[in-house]
N, C-alpha and C positions, 0 to 999 in steps of 0.2 A: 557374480555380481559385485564383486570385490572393485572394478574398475566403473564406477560410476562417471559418467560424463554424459555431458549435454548435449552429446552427438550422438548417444546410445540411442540405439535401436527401441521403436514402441514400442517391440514388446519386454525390454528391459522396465522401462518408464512406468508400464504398467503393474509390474514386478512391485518397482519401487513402491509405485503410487497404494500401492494395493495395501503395502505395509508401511509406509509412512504420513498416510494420510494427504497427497499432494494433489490431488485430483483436482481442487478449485483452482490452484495457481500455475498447472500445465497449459502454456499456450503453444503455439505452431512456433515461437521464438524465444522460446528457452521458458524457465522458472519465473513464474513473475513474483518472487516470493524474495525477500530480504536475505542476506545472506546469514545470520546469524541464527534465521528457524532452520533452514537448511543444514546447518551445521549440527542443530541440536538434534534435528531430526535422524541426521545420518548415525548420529552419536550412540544414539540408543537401538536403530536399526542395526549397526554391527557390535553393540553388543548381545544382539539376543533377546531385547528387550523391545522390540518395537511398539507396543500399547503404550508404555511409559512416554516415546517421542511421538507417539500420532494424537495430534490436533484437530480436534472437530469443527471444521468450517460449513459444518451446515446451521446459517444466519439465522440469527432471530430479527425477524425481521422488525419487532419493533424500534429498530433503532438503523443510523445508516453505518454506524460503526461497529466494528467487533475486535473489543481489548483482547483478547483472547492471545495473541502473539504477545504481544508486550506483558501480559502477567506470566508467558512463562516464559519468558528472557527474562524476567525480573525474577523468579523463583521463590518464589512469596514476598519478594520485601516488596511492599506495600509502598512504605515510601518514597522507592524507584518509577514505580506507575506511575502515585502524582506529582513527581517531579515533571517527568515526562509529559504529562496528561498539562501540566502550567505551563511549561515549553511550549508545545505546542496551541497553547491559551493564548501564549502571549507571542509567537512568531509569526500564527496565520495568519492574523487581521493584516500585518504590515507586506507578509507575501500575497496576499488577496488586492491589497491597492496596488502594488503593483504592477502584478499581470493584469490589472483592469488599465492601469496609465500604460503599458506598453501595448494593449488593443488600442487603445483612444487614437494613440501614438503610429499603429502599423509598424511598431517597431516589433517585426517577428524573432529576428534574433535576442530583442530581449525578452520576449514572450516564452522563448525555447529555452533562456537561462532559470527564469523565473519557474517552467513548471519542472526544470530538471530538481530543484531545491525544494519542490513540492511534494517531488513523487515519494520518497522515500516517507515521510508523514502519512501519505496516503496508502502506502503500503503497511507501514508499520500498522498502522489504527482500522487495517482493513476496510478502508472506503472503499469497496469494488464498483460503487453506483459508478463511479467517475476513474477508474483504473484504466480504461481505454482512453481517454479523454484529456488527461496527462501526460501519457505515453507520446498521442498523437499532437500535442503541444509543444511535447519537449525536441520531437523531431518537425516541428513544424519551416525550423530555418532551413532543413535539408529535403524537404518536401515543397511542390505546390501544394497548397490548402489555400482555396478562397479565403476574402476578408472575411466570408458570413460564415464558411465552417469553421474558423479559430472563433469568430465571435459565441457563435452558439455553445461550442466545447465551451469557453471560459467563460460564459455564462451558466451553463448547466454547472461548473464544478464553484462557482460564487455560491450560486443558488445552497447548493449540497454541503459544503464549508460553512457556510453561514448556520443552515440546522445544524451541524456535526458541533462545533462552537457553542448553540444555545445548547443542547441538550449535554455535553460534558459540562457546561458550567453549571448543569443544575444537578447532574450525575454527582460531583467533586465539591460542590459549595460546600463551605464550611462549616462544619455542624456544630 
C-alpha cells in the first residue's frame, strides 16, 4: 500500500478508505476531497497512526456545512478558522453575483471560470448539498448542458450559499 494512486485498484481504495476515513469524498473520478486533507490523512496513515488522521464526515445535518476539514488544517488555531470563515464572508456574495450575471448573460465560459473558483470553498467548508453541482458547472464550457440545467445548478447552489452565509455569520458573530 505504500504506492497509493488514483488509479489504484477498489480494493486498494477501500484499503485506504477503511483507514483513512475517505469514503464520503470517493467518486468514480478520483478524490473529491482538497489536497491538503489528503496529505494529512496519508501523514498519519503511514505513520501508524491512522485514528489521529481519520475524519468523521458523517453530517450533522443541522447545518449545510461541516468545518470539520478546515479546523484540522488549522490545528487548533482558532484564529486561522475565522480568518478563513471572513474570507469566505466576504468573497462569496461577489462570486455569487457573478455566476448569476454570467447565467443572465449565457456566458457559459464564464459560468465554468466562476464555479472553478467556487469549488475549492465548497469543498473546503464541506457543502456536499451542491458538490455535484459545481463540478458540473465548472465543466459546463466543455459539456452541452441546457440553459435550464446550468440555471437550476446555480440556482440550487445561490439558494445553499446564501443559508451557508446566514448561518456562518451567526455561527462567527462577534461576541
Amino acid at each position: 500500500m505504500a504506492n497509493i494512486r488514483r488509479d489504484a485498484s477498489r480494493e486498494g481504495w477501500e484499503l485506504f478508505e477503511q483507514y483513512a476515513g475517505m469514503k464520503v469524498f470517493y467518486t468514480f473520478d478520483g478524490i473529491r476531497c482538497i489536497i491538503g486533507v489528503i496529505i494529512y490523512q496519508i501523514f498519519y496513515f503511514f505513520q501508524g497512526e491512522p485514528e489521529k488522521g481519520k475524519i468523521d464526515f458523517i453530517h450533522t445535518m443541522d447545518k449545510q456545512y461541516d468545518l470539520r476539514i478546515l479546523e484540522n488544517l488549522a490545528l487548533g488555531n482558532d484564529g486561522f478558522v475565522s480568518k478563513m470563515v471572513s474570507l469566505f464572508l466576504k468573497q462569496t456574495p461577489d462570486l455569487m453575483s457573478q455566476i448569476q450575471m454570467a447565467v443572465q448573460l449565457m456566458d457559459v465560459a464564464m459560468v465554468s471560470r466562476v464555479a472553478h473558483k467556487m469549488k475549492s470553498s465548497i469543498d473546503t467548508f464541506c457543502i456536499m448539498e451542491i458538490a455535484d453541482e459545481i463540478r458540473m458547472l465548472e465543466r459546463a464550457s466543455d459539456a452541452e448542458w441546457t440553459s435550464v440545467e446550468i440555471e437550476k445548478a446555480v440556482e440550487k447552489i445561490l439558494r445553499i450559499l446564501t443559508s451557508v452565509i446566514e448561518n456562518l455569520q451567526i455561527e462567527f458573530q462577534p461576541r
